[in-house]
C-alpha positions as CSV (number, residue, x, y, z in Angstrom):
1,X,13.6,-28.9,22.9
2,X,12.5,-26.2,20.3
3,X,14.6,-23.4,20.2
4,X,13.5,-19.8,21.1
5,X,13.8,-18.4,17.3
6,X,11.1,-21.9,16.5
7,X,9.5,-20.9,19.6
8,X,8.9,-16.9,18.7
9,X,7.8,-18.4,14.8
10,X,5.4,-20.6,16.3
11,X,3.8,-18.5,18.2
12,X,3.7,-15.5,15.8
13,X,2.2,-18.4,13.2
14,X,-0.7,-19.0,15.3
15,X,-1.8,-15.4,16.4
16,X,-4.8,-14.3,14.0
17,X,-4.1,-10.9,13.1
18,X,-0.3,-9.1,13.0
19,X,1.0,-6.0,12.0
20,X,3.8,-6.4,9.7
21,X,6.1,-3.5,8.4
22,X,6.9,-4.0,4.4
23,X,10.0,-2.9,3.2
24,X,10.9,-2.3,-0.5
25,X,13.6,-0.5,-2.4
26,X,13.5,-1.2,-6.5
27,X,16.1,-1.2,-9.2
28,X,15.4,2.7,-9.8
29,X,17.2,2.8,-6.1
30,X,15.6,5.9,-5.4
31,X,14.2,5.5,-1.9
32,X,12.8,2.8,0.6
33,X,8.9,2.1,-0.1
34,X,7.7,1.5,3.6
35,X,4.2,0.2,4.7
36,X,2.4,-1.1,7.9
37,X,-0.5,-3.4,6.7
38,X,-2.8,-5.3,9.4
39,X,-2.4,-9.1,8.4
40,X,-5.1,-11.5,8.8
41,X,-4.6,-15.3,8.3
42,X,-2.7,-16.3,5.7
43,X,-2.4,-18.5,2.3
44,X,-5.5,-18.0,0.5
45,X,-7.0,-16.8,3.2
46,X,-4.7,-13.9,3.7
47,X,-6.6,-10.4,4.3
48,X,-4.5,-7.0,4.2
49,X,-5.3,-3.7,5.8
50,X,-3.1,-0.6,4.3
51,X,-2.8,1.4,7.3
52,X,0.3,3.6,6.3
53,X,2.7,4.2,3.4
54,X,5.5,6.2,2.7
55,X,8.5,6.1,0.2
56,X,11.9,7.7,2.4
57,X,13.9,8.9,-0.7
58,X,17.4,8.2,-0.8
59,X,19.9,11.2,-0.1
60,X,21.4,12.3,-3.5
61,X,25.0,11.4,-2.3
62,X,23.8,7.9,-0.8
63,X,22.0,7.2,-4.1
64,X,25.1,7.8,-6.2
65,X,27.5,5.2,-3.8
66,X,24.5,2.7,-4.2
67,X,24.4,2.8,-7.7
68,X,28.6,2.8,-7.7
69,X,28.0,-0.5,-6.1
70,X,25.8,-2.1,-8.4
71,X,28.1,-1.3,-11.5
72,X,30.8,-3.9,-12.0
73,X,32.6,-1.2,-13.3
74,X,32.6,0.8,-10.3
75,X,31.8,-1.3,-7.2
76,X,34.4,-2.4,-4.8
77,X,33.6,-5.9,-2.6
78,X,34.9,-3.4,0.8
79,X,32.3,-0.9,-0.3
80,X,29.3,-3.3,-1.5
81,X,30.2,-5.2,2.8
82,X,29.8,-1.6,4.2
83,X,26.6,-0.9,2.1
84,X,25.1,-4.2,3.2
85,X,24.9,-2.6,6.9
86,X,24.1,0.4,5.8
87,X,21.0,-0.3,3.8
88,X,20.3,-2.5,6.9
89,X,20.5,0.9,9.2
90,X,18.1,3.0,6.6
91,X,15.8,-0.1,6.3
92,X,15.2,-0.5,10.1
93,X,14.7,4.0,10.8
94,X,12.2,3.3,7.6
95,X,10.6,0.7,9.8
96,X,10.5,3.3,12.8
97,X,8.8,6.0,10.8
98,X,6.7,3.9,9.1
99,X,4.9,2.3,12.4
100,X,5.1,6.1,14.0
101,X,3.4,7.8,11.3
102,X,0.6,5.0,11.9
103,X,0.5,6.0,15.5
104,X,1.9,3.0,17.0
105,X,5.1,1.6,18.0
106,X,7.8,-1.0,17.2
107,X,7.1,-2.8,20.2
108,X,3.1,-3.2,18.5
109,X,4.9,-4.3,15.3
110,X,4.8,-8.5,15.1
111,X,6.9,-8.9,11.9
112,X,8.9,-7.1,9.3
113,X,9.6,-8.3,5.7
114,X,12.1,-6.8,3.9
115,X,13.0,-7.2,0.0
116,X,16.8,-5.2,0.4
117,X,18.0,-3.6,-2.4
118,X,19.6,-5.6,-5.4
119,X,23.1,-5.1,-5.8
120,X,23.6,-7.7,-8.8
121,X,21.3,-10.0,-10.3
122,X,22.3,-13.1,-12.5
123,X,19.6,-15.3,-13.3
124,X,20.8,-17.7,-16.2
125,X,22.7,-20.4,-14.9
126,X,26.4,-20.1,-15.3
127,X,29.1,-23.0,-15.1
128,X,31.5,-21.9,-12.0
129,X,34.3,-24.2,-11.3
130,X,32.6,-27.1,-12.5
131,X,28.9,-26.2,-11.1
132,X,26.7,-24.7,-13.3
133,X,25.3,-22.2,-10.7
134,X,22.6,-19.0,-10.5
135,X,22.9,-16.2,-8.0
136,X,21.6,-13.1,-6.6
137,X,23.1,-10.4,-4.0
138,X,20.3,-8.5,-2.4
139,X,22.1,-6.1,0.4
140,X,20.4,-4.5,3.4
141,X,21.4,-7.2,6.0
142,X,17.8,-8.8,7.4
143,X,19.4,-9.5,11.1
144,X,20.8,-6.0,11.3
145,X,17.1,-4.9,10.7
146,X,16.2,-7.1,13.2
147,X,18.7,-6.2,15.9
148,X,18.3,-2.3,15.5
149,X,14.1,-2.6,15.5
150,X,13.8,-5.5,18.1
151,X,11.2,-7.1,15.4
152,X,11.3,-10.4,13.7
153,X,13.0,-9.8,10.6
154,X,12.0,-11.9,7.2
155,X,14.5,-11.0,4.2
156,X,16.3,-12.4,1.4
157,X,13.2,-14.0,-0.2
158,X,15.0,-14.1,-4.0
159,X,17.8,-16.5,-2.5
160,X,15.7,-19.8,-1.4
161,X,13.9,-19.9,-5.5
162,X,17.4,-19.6,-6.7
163,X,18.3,-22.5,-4.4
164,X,15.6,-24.8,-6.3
165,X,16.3,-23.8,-10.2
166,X,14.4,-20.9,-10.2
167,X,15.5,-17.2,-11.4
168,X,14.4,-15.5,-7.9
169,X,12.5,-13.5,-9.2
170,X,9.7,-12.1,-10.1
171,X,8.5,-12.7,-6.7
172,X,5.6,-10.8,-6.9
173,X,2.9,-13.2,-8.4
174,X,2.4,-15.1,-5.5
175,X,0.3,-12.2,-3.9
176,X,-1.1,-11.1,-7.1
177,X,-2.8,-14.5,-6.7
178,X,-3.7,-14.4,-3.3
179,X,-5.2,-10.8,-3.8
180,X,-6.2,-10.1,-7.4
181,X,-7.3,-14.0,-8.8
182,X,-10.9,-13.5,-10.5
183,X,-14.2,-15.9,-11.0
184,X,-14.9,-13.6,-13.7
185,X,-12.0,-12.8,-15.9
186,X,-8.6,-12.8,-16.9
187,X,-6.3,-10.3,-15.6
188,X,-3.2,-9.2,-16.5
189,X,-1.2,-7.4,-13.6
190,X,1.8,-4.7,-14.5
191,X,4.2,-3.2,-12.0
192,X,6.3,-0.6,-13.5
193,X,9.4,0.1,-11.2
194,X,12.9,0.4,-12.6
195,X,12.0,-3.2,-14.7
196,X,8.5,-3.6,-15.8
197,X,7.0,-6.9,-14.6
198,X,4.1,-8.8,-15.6
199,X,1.6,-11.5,-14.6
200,X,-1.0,-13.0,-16.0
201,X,-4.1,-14.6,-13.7
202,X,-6.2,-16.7,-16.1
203,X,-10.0,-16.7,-14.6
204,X,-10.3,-19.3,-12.1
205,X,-6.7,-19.8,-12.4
206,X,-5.1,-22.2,-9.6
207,X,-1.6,-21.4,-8.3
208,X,-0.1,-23.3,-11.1
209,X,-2.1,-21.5,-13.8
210,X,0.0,-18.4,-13.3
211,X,2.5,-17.0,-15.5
212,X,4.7,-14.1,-14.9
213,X,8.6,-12.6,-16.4
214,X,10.2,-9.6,-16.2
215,X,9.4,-7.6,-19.6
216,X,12.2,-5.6,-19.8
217,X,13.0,-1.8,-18.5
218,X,10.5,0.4,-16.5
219,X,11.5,3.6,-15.9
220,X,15.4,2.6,-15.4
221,X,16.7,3.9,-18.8
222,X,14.0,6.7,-19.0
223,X,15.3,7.6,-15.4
224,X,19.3,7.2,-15.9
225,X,18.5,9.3,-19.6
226,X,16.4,12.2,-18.0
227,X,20.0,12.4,-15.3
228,X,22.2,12.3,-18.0
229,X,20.4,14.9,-20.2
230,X,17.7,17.0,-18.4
231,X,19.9,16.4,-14.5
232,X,16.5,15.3,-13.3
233,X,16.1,12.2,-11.2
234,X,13.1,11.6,-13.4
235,X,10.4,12.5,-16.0
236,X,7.7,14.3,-13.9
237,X,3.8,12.9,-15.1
238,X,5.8,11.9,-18.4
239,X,5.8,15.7,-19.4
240,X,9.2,15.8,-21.3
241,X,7.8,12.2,-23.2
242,X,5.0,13.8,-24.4
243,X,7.2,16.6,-25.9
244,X,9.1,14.6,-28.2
245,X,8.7,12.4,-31.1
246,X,9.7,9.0,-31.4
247,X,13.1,8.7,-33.3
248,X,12.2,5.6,-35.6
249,X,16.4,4.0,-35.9
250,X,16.7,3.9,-31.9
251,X,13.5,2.0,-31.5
252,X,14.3,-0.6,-34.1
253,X,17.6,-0.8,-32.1
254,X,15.7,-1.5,-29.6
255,X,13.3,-3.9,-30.6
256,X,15.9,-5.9,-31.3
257,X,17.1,-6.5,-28.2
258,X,17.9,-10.1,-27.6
259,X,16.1,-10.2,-23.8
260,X,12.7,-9.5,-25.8
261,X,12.9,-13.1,-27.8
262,X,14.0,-15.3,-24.8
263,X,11.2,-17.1,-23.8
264,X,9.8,-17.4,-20.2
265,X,10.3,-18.0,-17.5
266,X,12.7,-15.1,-17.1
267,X,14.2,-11.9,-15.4
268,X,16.1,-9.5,-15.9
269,X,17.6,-6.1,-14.1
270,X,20.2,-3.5,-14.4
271,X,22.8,-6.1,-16.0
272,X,21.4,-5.8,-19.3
273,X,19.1,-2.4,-18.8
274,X,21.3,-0.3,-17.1
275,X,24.4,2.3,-18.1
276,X,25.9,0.2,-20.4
277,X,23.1,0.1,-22.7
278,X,22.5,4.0,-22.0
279,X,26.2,4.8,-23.3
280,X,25.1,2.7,-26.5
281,X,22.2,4.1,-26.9
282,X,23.5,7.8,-26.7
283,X,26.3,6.9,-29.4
284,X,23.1,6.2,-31.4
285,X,20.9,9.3,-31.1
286,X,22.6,11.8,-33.1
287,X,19.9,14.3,-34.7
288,X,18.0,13.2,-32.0
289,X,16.4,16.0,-29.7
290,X,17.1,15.1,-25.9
291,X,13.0,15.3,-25.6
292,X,12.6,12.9,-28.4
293,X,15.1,10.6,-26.9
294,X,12.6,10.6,-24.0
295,X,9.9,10.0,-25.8
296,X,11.7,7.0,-27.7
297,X,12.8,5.0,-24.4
298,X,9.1,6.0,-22.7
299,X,7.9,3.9,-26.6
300,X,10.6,1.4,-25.7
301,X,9.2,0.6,-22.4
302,X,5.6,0.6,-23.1
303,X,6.4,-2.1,-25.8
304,X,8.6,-4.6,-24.3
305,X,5.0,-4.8,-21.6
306,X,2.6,-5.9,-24.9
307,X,5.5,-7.4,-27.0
308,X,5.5,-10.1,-23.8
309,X,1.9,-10.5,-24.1
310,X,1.7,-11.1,-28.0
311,X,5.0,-12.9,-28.1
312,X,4.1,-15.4,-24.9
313,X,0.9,-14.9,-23.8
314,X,-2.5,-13.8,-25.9
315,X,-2.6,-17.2,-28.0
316,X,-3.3,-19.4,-24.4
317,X,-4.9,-16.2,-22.5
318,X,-6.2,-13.1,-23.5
319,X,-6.8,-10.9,-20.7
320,X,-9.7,-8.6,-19.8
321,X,-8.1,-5.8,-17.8
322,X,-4.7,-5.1,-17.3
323,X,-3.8,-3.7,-13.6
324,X,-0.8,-1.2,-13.5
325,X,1.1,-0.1,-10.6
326,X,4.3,1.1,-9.6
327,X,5.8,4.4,-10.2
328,X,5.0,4.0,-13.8
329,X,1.6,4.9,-13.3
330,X,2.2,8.2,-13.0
331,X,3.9,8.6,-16.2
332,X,0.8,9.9,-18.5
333,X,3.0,9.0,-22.0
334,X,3.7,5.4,-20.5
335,X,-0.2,5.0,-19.5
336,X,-1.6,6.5,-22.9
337,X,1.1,4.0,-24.5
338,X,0.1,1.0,-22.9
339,X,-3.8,1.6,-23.7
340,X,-2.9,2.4,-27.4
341,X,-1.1,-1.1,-27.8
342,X,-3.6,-2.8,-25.4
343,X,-6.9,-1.9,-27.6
344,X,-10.0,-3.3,-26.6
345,X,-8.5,-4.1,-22.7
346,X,-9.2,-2.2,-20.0
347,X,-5.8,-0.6,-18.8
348,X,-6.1,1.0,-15.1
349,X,-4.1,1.9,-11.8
350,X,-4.1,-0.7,-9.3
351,X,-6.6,1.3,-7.3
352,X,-9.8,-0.2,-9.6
353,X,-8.5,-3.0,-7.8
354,X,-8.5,-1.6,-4.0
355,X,-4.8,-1.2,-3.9
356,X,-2.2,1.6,-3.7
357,X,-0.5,1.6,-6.7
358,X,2.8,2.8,-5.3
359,X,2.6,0.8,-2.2
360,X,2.0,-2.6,-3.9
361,X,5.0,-4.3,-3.5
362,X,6.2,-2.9,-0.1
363,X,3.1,-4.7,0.5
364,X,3.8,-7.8,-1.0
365,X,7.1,-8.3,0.6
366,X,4.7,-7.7,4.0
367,X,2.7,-10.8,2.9
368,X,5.4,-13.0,2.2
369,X,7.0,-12.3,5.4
370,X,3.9,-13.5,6.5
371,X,3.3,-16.8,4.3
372,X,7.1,-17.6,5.4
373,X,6.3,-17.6,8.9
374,X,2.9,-19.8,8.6
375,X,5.8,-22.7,6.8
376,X,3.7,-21.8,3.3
377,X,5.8,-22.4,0.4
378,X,5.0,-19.1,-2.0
379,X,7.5,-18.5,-5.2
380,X,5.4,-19.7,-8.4
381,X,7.6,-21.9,-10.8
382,X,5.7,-21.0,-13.6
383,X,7.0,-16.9,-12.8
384,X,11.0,-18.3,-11.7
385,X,11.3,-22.1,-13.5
386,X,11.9,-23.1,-10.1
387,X,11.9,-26.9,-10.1
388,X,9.3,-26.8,-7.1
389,X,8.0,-24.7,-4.7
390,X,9.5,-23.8,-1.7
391,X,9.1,-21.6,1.7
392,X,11.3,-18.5,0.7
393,X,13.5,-15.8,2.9
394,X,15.6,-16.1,5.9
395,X,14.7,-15.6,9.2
396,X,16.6,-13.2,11.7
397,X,14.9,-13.2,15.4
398,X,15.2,-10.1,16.9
């Protein structure tokens, strides 16, 4: 006898078109990206229809406790159990406005996928006790969601790639095939949240043509830098970037970060982009204006994106066009830097492309709900090192 939680999958896995909620909150932990998308079929023949977006900022207080728990310094394991429910709680009243501002319902709503929000993330394999082990913590508790919205909840995606030898992440490759693959060129695709992720879709590529890593920060250290020296939660358009110069001995520091060298497949997060490098990098800037120092971590991240492609990339595929989204694109310094080191390739938002740049990845975290409830296996070793591919996130029935 099947149970009901097969019996709900099954027949949610055979209906032709769904509305899924997609839930997303980034390393910059500034708010909840929320989307309703119509869903139709799935795998390659998946078709989305945006129907509404939002991002739900996080409370300034709320913010700061998150961020406390994703600090070894500062977290506490009480704190980091009581933030798991609570992300859980904002995730599922995202869900609610989400599906209202669309004009329907959560009773109209077939599925929810939710990302959570990473609390710690520690790809490389470690030896623990005698196993040599990886792991991830994403918090915002999937069955919570599920309880509170009465919807089929699909979360912890990161969790089942690590559970196969892969990093868990970037997950975001498998829909930048199923949407964004091209008969006619190579693309390069770039989100630019608090890391900076890249991946590469050779023309006519297959599933196991694609390539993808973490390049290093987004807007994480420009973010934490504009709090610590302008009390901004961020550099509007990129207008304080484009102020400054670039202070030459900070950059070199920079370059020589080790994360740039290590080869692919790899990711990365606050760990090695967060506060502590900050501190370090403020011990370093003296003589440096606080616009410059801007300017120089806004250079930074622009050229960790192209330093991937030259270091690992251009001599098997040189790309065409480079697709950016995330809330990068709006920086105008980080877009004029990226078409100055990507001469003679056409670098534009996501939008050339038919898709919200900020809403991408709420989106994708929509679809992959959606692959894992059709039993469609969709991390892409060649983005994790994953020794095969597997059906990914954890199913909480409502």
């Amino acid at each position: 006898m099947r149970s009901p939680k097969q019996s709900m999958i099954d027949r949610l896995s055979r209906k032709g078109k769904k509305l899924v909620v997609g839930l997303m909150s980034g390393t910059s932990a500034d708010g909840i990206d929320a989307v309703l998308v119509e869903i139709t079929g799935a795998g390659d023949s998946t078709a989305v229809r945006l129907l509404a977006f939002e991002t739900y900022p996080y409370p300034k207080r709320f913010r700061k406790f998150l961020l406390e728990q994703s600090n070894v310094r500062t977290a506490r394991i009480d704190s980091i159990t009581r933030l798991h429910s609570l992300l859980a709680v904002k995730f599922a009243e995202a869900a609610d406005t989400i599906t209202r501002k669309a004009g329907r319902r959560l009773r109209d709503v077939d599925l929810i996928g939710s990302h959570g929000q990473t609390i710690h993330h520690l790809p490389a394999a470690e030896r623990i006790l005698g196993e040599a082990v990886r792991s991830t913590l994403q918090a915002g508790n999937p069955s919570i969601i599920a309880k509170l919205t009465g919807v089929l909840t699909v979360g912890d995606f990161r969790s089942g790639d690590v559970g196969v030898g892969g990093t868990g992440a970037p997950l975001v490759p498998y829909f930048d095939y199923l949407l964004f693959r091209s008969g006619k060129v190579s693309r390069g695709l770039l989100n630019i949240g608090g890391i900076s992720n890249l991946t590469i879709l050779p023309k006519r590529c297959g599933i196991d043509s694609v390539v993808a890593f973490d390049c290093g920060p987004g807007n994480m250290l420009i973010d934490a830098c504009m709090q610590r020296r302008f009390n901004r939660p961020f550099d509007s358009g990129g207008e304080i970037a484009c102020r400054g110069m670039i202070g030459p001995s900070v950059l070199r520091y920079l370059m020589r970060h080790p994360y740039l060298t290590m080869p692919p497949p790899k990711s990365t997060g606050r760990e090695q982009f967060g506060s502590s490098l900050l501190d370090d990098i403020l011990r370093r800037s003296r003589g440096i204006t606080r616009e410059s120092l801007i300017t120089t971590l806004s250079e930074f991240t622009a050229f960790c994106v192209f330093d991937g492609y030259r270091r690992f990339i251009r001599r098997k595929v040189q790309i065409n066009e480079l697709l950016v989204g995330g809330g990068g694109v709006h920086n105008q310094y980080l877009m004029d830097a990226l078409t100055r080191y990507f001469d003679g390739i056409t670098v534009c938002r996501m939008e050339s492309a038919g898709m919200d740049s900020d809403a991408k990845e709420a989106v994708c975290f929509a679809v992959l709900a959606n692959e894992t409830i059709a039993g469609i296996q969709a991390n892409v070793p060649g983005a994790t090192g994953a020794k095969r591919r597997t059906v990914l996130g954890v199913v909480c029935p409502p």
